[in-house]
Phi, psi and omega in degrees: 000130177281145184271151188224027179234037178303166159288332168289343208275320189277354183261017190057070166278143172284139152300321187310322199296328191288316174266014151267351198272328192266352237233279161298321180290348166249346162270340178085359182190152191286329138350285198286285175330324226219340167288304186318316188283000180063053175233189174267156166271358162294342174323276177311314170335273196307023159258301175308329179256341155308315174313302190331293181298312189291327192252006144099359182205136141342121195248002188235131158289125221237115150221191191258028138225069176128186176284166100226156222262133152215299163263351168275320206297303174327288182328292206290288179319332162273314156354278160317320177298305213282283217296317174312311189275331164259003174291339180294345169286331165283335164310273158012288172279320144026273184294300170316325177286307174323281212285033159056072181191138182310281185197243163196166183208104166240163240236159157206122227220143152242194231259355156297322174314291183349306194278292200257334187250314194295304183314329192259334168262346176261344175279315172280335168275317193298320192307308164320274187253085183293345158289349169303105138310127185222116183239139166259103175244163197240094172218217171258134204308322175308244172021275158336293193317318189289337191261006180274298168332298167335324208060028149295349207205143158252043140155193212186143171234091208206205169219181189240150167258160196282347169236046191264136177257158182248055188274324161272009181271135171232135163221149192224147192247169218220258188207179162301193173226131175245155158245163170248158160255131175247135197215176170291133162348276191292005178286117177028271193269024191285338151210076192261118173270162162093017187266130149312176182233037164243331206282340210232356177288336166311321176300124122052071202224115179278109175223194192285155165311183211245348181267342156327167204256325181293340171294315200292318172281358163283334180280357184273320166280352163272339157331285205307338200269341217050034193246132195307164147310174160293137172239025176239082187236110163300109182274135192180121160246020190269122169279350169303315212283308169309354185269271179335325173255013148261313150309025180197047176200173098299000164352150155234161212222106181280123171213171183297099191356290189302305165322314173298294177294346162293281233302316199275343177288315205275349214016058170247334152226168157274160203247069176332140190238074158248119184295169190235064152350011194238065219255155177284139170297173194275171173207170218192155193275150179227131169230168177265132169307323206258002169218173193262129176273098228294154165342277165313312176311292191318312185293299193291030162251316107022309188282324204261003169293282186323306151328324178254008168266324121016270192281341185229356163100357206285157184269141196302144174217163160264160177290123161178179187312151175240139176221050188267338203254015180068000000 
């Protein structure tokens, strides 16, 4: 039987109090905050200090030009965001189920998926259900993970870092990443057989920032070699910009097998024919354990499954962790 004595419930919480707590964590000041909402600011006081009371601790540090949150409020504040982003979201389907339209699903990948599994899952769901609204972002496994935490996202094709924490995460993994070093169609050494990583540390290089975990390992594997890293190098993870500087360079460019091999069908870059020893960790579709995925969310994770026994060979699973790799 569901329970109906939650805290917020004895506590009246306001939808208003949820949008002053995300409200002050982006003006910074109480003032400002209580303008965005169009309220008065003795208004906002008494929401903010009722909240307060009911949960027994202060959630803002008082300083002399503003607010700041601090580790109850930061909490109370993720919160809030997450609970705002789904009513809006039910709102959302709400309105779609009206307009006679499924719903909406948004999807978020990083970017060899991006490339070889969404275009092929995304394709297959529209053919079904072409009113299923569907938005995609192509972004870095951080970057996703937040908006997914946010309730920006109903799901991910992404990866886990070993200190992410996964207590709301259900993954299921789909496969690794090999790289490639990529250069221009015409370039010098586009068919030079026999090349070393000794022969090419001089050249010229587009690689990842520097705080990635594929930078750290590319350079780990010219160690390994007994070879300095490259140090005439271009940091970059935009791929429009890396596109760009290799037509118009010799540069070579560490990219995602599957990114690589899009690049060489197309002719747009060569794939140098040197193995790159510095392979990426695997990834996997990612969901929240902990919230229900709408329709439409359900059909494209079901499309992207299916898909990926296609592009990656995987074998049917339920979705949850895999700890077959320790």
């Amino acid at each position: 039987m569901t329970n109906y004595s939650h805290w917020f419930v004895r506590a009246r919480l306001k939808t208003r109090q949820l949008l002053l707590l995300v409200a002050l964590a982006e003006e910074g000041n109480l003032h400002r905050a209580a303008a965005v909402l169009n309220m008065a600011q003795p208004a906002a006081t008494k929401l903010l200090k009722d909240l307060e009371e009911v949960l027994g601790v202060t959630l803002f540090d008082r300083l002399p030009r503003g607010m700041r949150a601090n580790w109850y409020g930061e909490t109370m504040i993720r919160h809030a965001r997450i609970a705002l982003a789904t009513l809006n979201q039910a709102h959302d389907e709400v309105v779609e189920i009206q307009a006679g339209r499924v719903g909406q699903v948004n999807l978020g990948a990083i970017t060899s998926p991006g490339l070889a599994l969404l275009p092929i899952a995304v394709a297959r769901v529209k053919q079904d259900q072409p009113r299923l609204r569907v938005a995609v972002d192509i972004e870095t496994s951080a970057i996703l993970l937040e908006r997914l935490e946010q309730g920006k996202l109903d799901l991910l094709v992404a990866r886990l870092s070993a200190d992410q924490d996964k207590s709301n995460l259900e993954y299921e993994t789909l496969t690794g990443e090999t790289v490639c070093a990529v250069v221009r169609p015409q370039h010098p050494l586009a068919r030079v057989e026999g090349l070393t990583l000794a022969d090419i540390a001089s050249e010229g290089w587009i690689v990842p920032p520097e705080n990635s975990v594929l930078r750290h390992r590319f350079e780990l594997m010219y160690l390994e070699a007994g070879l300095r890293p490259p140090e005439n190098v271009i940091e970059s993870a935009a791929l429009l910009f890396v596109t760009a500087m290799l037509q118009r360079s010799d540069m070579i460019a560490v990219l995602a097998a599957e990114v690589a091999n899009y690049y060489q069908t197309h002719g747009i870059a060569a794939i140098l024919p040197i193995d790159m020893p510095c392979h990426m960790d695997t990834f996997g579709l990612i969901t929240r354990s902990d919230r229900v995925l709408s329709p439409g969310a359900r059909i494209m994770l079901d499309a992207l499954r299916t898909a990926s026994r296609s592009v990656y060979n995987t074998p049917s699973k339920v979705l949850g962790f895999d700890t077959s790799s320790g």
